[in-house]
N, C-alpha and C positions, 0 to 999 in steps of 0.2 A: 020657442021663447022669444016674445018680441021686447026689443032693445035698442035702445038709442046709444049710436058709439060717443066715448068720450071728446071732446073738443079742445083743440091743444089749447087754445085761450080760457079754457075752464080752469079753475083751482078744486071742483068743491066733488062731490062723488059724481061718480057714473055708471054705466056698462056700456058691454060690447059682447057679443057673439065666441070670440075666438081674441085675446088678450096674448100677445106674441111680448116675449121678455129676452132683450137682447136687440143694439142697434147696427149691431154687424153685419156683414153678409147675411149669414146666416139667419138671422132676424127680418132683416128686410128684404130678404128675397123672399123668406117666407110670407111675410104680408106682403109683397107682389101678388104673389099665385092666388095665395087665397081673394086678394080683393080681385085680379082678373075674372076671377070663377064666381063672383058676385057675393061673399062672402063677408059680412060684418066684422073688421079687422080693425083692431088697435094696436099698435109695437109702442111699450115703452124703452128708454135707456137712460140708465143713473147719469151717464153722462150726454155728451155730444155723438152724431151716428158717425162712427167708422174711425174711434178714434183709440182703440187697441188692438190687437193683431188683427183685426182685416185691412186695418190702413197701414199696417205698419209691417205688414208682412214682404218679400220680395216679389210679391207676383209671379211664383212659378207655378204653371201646370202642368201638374205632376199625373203617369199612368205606369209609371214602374213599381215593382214593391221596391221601398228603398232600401239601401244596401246594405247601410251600416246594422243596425238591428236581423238585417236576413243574418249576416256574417258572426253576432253577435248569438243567435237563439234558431238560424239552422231552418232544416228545411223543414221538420214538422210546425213550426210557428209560421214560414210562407206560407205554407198550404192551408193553416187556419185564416190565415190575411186575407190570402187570394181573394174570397169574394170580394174585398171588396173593392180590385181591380176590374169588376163589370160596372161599380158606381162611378169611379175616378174614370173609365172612360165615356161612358156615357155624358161625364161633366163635361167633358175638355168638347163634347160634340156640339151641347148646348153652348159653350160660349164663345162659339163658332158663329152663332145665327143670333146672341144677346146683342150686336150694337145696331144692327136692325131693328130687333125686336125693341128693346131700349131706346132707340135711337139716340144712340148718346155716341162717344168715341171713347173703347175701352183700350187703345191699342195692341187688340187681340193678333197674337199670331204663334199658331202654331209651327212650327220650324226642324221639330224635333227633338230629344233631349239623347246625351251621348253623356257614357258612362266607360272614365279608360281607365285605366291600369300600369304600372311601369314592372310588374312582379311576375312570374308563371303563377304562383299560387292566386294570385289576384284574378288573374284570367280564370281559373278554376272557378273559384267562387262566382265569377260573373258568370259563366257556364249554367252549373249548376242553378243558380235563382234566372237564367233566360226560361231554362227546361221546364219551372215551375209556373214563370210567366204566360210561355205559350199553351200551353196547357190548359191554360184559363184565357184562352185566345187573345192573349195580346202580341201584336207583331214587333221581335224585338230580333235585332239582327249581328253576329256576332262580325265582328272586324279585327282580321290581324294586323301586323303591323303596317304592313304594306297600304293595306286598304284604309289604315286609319291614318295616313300619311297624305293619302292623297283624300281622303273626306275632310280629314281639321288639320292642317298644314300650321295651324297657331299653335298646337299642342308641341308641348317638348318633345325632341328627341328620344328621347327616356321612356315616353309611353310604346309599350308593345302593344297594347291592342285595346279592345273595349264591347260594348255593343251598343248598337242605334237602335233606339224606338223615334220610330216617324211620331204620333202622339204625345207630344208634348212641346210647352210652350210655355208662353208669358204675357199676361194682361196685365194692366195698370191698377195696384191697388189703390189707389188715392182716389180712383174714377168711376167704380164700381158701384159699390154699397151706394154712393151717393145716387145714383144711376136708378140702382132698382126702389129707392126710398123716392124718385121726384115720380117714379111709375106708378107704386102702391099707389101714392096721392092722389097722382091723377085717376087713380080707379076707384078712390072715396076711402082705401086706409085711413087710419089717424095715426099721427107716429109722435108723441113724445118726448123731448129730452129733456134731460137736469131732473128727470122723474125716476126716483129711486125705489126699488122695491122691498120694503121694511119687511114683510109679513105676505103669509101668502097661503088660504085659510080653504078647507072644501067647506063647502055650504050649499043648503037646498038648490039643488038646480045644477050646481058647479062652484064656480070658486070663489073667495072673495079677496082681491089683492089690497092689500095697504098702502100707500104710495104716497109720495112727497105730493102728489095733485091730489089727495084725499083717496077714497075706498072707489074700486073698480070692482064693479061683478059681471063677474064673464062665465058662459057656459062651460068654453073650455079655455085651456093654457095649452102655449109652446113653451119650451123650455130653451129655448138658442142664446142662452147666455155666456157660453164658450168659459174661459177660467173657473167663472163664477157659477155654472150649470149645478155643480156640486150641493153649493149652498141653497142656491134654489131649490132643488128639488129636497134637499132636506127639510126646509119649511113642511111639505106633505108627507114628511115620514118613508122619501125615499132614498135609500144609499146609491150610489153615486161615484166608483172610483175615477176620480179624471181631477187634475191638479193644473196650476200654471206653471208656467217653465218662463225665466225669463233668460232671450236669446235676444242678439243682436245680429244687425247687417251694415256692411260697408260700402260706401259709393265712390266711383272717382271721379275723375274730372272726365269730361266728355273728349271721346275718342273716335278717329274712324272707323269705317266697320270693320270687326275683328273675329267676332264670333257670333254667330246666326243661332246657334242651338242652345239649349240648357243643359250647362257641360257640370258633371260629377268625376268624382276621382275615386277608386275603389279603396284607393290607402288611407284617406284619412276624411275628415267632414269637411266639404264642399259645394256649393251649388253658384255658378258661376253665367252671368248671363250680361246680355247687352241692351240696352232699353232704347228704345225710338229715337230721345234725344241723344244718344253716344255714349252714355255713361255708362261703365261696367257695375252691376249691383254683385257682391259677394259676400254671400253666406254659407250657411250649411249644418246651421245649428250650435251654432258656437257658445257655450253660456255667456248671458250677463252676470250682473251682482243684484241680489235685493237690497235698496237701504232701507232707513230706519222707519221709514215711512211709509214703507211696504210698495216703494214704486221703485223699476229697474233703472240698474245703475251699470254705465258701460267697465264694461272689465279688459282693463289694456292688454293684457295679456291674452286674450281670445282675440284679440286685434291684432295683433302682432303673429300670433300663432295661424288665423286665417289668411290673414294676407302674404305670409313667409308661403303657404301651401299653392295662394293662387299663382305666385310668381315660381312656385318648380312646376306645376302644369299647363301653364302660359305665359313663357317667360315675358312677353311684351308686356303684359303686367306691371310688370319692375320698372318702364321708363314713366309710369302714371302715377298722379297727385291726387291721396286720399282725401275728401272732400268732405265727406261727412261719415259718421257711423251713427247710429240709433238703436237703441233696445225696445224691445215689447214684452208682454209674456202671453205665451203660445199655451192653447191647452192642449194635452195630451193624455191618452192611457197606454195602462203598462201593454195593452195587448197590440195596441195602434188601432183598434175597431172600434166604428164610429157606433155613437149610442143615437137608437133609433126610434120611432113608433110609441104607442099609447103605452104607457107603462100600465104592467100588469098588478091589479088590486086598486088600481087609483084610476076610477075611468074619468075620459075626458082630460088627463095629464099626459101630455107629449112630448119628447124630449128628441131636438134634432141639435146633434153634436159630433162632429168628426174631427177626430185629435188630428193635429201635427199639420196638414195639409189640407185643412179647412178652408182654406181662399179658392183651390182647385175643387173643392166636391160643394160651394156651396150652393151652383145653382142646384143640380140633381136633390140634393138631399132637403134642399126647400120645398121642390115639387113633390120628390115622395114623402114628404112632410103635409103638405096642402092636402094631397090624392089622402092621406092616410084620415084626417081632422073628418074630412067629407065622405069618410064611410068606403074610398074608391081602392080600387088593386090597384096600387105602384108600377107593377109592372116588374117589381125588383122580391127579390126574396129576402125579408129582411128580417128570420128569422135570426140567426147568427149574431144580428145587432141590438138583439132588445135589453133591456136594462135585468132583466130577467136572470144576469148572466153573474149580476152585483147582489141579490137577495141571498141574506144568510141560509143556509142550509136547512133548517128549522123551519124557515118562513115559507121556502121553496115547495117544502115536504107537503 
């Protein structure tokens, strides 16, 4: 199909090849790949790029199953997870080699993340999902007290023990998306914003999008819309369980160095880490509020409740000045498996979405998104992730 991409200074119709929805990570890595690979690529975004949870997120990368839901739903729901602890680590390897490739400065480092405990039963649990982890070859290491004493010396007294995975870390979300969006460009992408997607129709060929920059016909679609992926793919008549969550995080004031790793707490929700410039960023899932306007509203009480948590597992916490807090809302499914590949029945419709921890998988699942558009083996199994998983029973049959 030959096609002229659309031109951000256009108002009126166009086309493009491969029409990416979504200015997030997830969006604009995927029009990276694609345009590296010489590939006809336009990303739109209703709004500005990186300006809901990929910007807004804490920049942690993550290769653990995380704890709370292991503890919550058990070791048969790890072991459906697990795959996709070979995508979460394969990300953490690419954005190892992205500020090179990028050349940009994402303040990538990998440092390790450490998961303790002040309970025996706590230490159980964390047993138990390492067992499941290594299994699925990830190296995660247990430490009793002694040993996590003399690893995190900031950690309270109180903790008995934990385990360390070397693989994981913390990059700068604010520096990211914008990073792989000035790349696409340079490889002849078109990226869009304040370009809203009304409507979004099949038609001879592939597809036809409605847009605040008038009608786009694209062969194919991504769906990397992250909250909003739902809606989108209903436009085509496809279901879709994945919702928004709106969560906040807390910043303080800038500190010396304290803590090197991305530290969790088995007792209660936490994710605790240090950023380049000093500041301790703390989160860990804590709700916000919706208002009336359907944008997140910070909830004191999740602020007071995480930050009581980070000062019993690092007390020096306590002598630090809260600086900022921010909400987002994070997309998530009930199962935590990220939705993947061409959906089945609607060809040429492709949906690249990973709940909860989407800043950590989105270069990986951009590329096995790209590899997947161009006909190519990923490399990854990604059967497990197809949308195929949300078709009613009937429709399946």
């Amino acid at each position: 199909m030959g096609t002229m991409a659309v031109r951000s200074t256009g108002d009126g119709p166009g086309a493009t090849d491969v029409l990416v929805v979504g200015g997030g990570i997830a969006g604009c890595a995927t029009a990276y790949y694609l345009a590296r690979d010489g590939v006809e690529v336009t990303a739109i975004d209703a709004f500005d790029l990186n300006t809901q949870a990929s910007g807004s997120n804490a920049g942690s990368l993550h290769a653990q199953i995380p704890h709370e839901p292991f503890v919550l739903n058990g070791e048969g729901w790890a072991r459906t997870f697990a795959p996709t602890l070979r995508l979460m680590l394969a990300s953490v390897e690419m954005w190892g080699g992205l500020e090179a490739e990028l050349d940009a400065v994402l303040d990538v480092a990998v440092t390790g993340g450490l998961l303790v405990a002040d309970t025996e039963a706590q230490m159980r649990d964390i047993e138990r999902k390492a067992a499941v982890e290594r299994a699925f070859g990830l190296d995660v290491r247990l430490l009793d007290q002694a040993a996590l004493r003399a690893f995190a010396p900031y950690v309270s007294d109180r903790m008995i023990g934990g385990a360390l995975c070397p693989t994981e870390g913390k990059a700068n979300p604010l520096r990211a998306t914008p990073a792989f969006a000035r790349a696409a460009r340079a490889r002849g992408a078109t990226i869009l914003t304040g370009c809203a997607l009304h409507h979004l129709e099949t038609a001879a060929g592939g597809f036809l999008a409605h847009t605040d920059r008038g009608t786009i016909r694209a062969r194919r679609v991504v769906n990397a819309a992250g909250a909003r992926a739902a809606a989108v793919a209903a436009m085509v008549g496809v279901p879709l369980e994945i919702e928004g969550y709106p969560l906040q995080v807390n910043v303080t004031e800038p500190c010396a160095p304290l803590i090197p790793t991305l530290l969790y707490y088995a007792g209660e929700k936490l994710s605790l880490k240090q950023a380049k410039n000093g500041t301790l960023l703390i989160g860990g899932g804590w709700p916000a509020r919706m208002g009336a306007d359907g944008r997140p509203r910070l909830d004191r009480a999740s602020i007071v409740a995480n930050l009581g948590i980070a000062c019993t597992v690092v007390p020096a916490v306590a002598g630090l000045r809260l600086v900022r807090t921010w909400p987002a809302i994070v997309n998530g499914t009930a199962d935590w498996k990220p939705i993947l590949g061409e959906v089945p029945g609607v060809p040429g419709f492709f949906v690249n979405v990973f709940p909860w921890m989407g800043f950590t998988a989105g270069p990986v699942c951009a590329r096995v998104t790209a590899d997947l558009v161009q006909g190519r083996d990923p490399g990854f199994d990604i059967a497990p992730f197809s949308a195929e998983r949300y078709r009613p029973a009937t429709a399946a049959a």
